[in-house]
C-alpha positions in Angstrom: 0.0 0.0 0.0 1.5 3.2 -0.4 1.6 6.1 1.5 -0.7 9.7 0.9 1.3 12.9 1.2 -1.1 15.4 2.2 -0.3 19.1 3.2 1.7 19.7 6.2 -0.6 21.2 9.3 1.5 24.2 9.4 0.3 24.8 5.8 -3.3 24.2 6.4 -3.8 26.2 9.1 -2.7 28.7 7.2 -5.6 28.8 5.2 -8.3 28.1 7.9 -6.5 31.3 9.3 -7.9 32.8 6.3 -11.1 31.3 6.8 -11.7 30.6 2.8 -14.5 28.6 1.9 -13.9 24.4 1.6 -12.8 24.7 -2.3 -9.8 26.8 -1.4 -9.1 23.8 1.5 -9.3 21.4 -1.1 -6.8 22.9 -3.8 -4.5 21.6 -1.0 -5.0 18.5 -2.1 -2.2 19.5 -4.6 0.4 18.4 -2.2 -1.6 14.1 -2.7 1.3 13.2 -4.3 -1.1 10.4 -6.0 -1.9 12.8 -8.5 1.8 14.2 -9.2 2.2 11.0 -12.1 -1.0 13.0 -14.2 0.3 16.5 -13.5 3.6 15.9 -14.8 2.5 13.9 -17.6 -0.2 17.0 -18.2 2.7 19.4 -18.7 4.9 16.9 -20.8 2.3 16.3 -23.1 1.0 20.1 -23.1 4.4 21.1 -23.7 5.2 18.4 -26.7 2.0 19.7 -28.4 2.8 23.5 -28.3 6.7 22.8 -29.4 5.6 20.2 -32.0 3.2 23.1 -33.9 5.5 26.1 -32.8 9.0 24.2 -34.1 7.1 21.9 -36.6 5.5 25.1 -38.2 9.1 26.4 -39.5 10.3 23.0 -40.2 7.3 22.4 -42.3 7.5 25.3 -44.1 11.3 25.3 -44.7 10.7 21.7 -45.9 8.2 22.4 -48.6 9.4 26.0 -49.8 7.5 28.1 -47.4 4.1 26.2 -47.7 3.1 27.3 -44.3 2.3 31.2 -44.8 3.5 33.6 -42.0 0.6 34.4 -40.1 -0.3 30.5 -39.8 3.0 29.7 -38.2 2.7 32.3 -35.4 -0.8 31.7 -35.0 -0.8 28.0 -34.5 0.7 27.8 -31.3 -1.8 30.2 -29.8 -4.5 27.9 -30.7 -2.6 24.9 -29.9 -2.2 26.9 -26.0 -5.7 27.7 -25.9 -6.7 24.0 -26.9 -4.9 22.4 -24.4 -5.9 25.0 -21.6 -9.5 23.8 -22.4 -8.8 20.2 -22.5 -6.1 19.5 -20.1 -5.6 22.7 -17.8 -7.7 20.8 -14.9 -5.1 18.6 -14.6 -2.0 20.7 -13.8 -2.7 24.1 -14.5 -1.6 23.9 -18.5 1.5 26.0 -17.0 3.4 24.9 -20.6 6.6 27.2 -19.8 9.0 27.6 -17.1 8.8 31.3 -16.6 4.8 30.5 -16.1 5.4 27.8 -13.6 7.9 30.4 -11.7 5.6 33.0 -12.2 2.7 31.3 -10.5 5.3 30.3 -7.7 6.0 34.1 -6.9 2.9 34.8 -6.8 1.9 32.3 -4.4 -0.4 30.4 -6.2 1.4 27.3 -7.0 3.5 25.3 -4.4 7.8 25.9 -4.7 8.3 22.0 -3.9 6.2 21.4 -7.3 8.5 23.8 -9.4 11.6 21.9 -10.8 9.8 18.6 -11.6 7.0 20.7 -14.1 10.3 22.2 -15.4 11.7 19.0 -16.1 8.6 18.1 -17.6 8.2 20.9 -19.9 11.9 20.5 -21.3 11.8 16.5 -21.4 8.3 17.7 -23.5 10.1 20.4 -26.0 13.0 17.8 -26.8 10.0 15.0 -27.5 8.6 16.9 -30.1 12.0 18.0 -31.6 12.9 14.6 -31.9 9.8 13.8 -33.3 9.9 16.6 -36.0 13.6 15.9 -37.3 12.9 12.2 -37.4 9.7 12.6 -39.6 10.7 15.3 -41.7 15.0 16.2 -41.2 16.3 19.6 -39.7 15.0 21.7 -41.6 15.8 25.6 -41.0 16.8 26.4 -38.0 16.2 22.7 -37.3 14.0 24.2 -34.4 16.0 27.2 -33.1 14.7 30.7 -31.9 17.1 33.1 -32.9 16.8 36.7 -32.9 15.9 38.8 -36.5 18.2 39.5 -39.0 20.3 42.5 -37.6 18.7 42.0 -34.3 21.2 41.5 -31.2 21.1 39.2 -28.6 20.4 42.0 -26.0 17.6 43.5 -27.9 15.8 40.0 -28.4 16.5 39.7 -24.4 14.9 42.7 -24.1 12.2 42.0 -26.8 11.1 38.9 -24.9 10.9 40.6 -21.6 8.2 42.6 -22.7 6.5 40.0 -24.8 6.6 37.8 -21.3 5.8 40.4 -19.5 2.5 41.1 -21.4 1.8 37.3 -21.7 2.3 36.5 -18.1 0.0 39.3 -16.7 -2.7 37.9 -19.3 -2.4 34.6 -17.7 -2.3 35.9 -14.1 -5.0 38.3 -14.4 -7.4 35.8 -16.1 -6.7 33.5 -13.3 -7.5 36.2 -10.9 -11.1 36.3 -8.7 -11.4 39.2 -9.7 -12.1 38.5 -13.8 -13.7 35.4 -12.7 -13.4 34.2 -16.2 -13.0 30.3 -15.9 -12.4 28.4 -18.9 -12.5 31.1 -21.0 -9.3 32.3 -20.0 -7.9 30.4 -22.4 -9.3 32.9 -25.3 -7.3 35.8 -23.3 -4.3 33.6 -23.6 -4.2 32.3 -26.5 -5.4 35.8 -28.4 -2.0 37.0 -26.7 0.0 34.5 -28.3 -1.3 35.2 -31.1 -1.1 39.0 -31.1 2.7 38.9 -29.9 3.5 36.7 -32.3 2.2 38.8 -35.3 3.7 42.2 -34.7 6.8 40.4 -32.7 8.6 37.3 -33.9 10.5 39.1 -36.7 12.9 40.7 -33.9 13.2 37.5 -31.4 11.1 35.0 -32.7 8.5 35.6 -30.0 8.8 32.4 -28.0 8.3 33.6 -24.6 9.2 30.1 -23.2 12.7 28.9 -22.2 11.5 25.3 -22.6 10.5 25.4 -26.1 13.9 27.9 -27.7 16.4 26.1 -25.1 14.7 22.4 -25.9 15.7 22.7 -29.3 19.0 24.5 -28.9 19.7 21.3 -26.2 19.3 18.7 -28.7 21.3 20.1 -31.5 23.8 21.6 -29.1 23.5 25.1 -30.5 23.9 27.4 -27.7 23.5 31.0 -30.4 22.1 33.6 -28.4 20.2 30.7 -25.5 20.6 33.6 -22.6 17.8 35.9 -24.1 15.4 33.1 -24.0 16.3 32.2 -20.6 16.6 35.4 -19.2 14.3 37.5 -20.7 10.7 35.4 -20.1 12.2 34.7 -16.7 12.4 38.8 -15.7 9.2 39.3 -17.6 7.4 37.0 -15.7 8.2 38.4 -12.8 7.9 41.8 -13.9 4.0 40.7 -14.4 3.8 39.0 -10.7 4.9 42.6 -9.6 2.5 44.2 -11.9 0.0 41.6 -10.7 0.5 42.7 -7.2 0.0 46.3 -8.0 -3.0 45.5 -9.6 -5.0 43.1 -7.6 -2.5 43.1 -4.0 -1.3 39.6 -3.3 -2.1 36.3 -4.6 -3.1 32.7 -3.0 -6.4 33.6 -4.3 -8.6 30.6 -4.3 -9.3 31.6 -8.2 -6.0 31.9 -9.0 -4.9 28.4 -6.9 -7.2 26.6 -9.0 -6.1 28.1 -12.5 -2.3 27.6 -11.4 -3.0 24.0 -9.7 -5.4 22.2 -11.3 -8.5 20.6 -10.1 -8.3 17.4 -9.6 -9.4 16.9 -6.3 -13.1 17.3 -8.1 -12.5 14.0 -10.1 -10.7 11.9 -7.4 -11.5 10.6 -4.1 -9.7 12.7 -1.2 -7.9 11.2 1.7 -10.7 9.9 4.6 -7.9 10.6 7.4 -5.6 13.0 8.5 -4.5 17.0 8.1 -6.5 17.4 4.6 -9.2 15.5 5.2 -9.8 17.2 8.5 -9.5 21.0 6.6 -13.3 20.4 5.3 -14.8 20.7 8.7 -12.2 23.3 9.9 -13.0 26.0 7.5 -16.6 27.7 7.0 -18.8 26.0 4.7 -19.9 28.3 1.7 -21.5 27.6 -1.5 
């Protein structure tokens, strides 16, 4: 038989202390580690899916003398995010990107402890769908790479995806927020900001906004050209957007914004009939 891991009491009386209703208790079931198998295989799989249109798009169209037109191949990944979002986002939050994952963390509506292994997922996800792509159809192009414009240095695309991250992690944030109250629908907000970033931006850095799918790439070829903008320039801009965030709505923990970042999957499963997090229903005030 094997053993639950539920929240530690020091954690949950934190939120009775904040007497939210039972749903917020029960995003704390984030911390069953029964369900950590489905998260991580949530953000793999998200993660293969956006890199295999975002990548595959210029591969494609490299292949077959640009038979993918322009706007289709920075559009794509936008609805490929927003699909998944709507399809998959219960699971683990559809975080698809390290700087989101981080992001979420600063803000304090995703755990720290959960951080590295959705990380690890997103990457092992990104070099999936590279392999993939080069196996089916060669290395075409850039064979995958994000690499800044023609002209372009690699301090301006750092600079360039900052703001682009920037923009898309205070999308995703404030969607997730009480406040907007949005739900599923987020993922239109979302995904209409890949899109939008992606038109008027990807001919200066390539508008990838995700370390895991320019550095997944770059990891399996072992081309390292330029890697520190699109490492270090979603990472600031994410937390640029938590401080906006905090400006905008004061701090986070939100029960909203828990469930966007978390996933809920304590709604499908059984929870634990014994111990700290079973015990958190009765302790907190019971609200519709």
């Amino acid at each position: 038989m094997t053993e639950t891991t539920v929240a530690p009491p020091s954690e949950l009386a934190g939120v009775r202390s904040l007497g939210r209703p039972n749903s917020f208790a029960r995003q704390f079931d984030f911390w069953d580690d029964r369900y950590e198998g489905r998260r991580l295989f949530s953000e793999l799989f998200g993660t293969f899916l956006l890199v295999l249109v975002a990548v595959g798009g210029g591969m494609v169209s490299a292949r077959f003398g640009n038979a993918v037109p322009y706007g289709a191949k920075v559009v794509a990944p936008a609805l490929m995010v927003l699909a998944i979002i709507l399809f998959m986002g219960a699971v683990s939050g559809a975080h698809l990107n390290p700087a989101v994952s981080i992001s979420f963390a600063l803000r304090g509506n995703f755990p720290w402890k959960r951080v590295p292994a959705y990380i690890v997922a997103q990457f092992l996800g990104a070099i999936l769908a590279t392999l993939l792509l080069w196996a089916l159809i060669g290395k075409q192009g850039s064979a995958g790479l994000t690499l800044p414009g023609h002209g372009i240095s690699t301090g301006t695309a750092m600079l360039w995806e900052l703001v682009l991250t920037a923009g898309l992690v205070s999308t995703i944030l404030g969607t997730a927020s009480g406040a907007q109250n949005l739900g599923p629908i987020a993922a239109l907000g979302v995904g209409s900001y890949i899109a939008l970033a992606g038109l008027w931006g990807s001919p200066v850095s390539g508008a990838s906004m995700n370390p895991a799918r320019s550095l997944g790439p770059a990891l399996v070829l072992n081309n390292w050209t330029s890697w520190w903008a699109y490492l270090v320039g979603p990472i600031l801009g994410g937390m640029i957007a938590v401080g906006i965030a905090y400006i905008l709505r004061g701090p986070g923990g939100g029960e909203s914004g828990i469930a966007a970042a978390q996933g809920t999957l304590e709604r499908w499963f059984p929870r634990p009939t014994s111990g700290p997090a079973a015990a958190s229903d009765t302790d907190t005030n019971p609200q519709p």
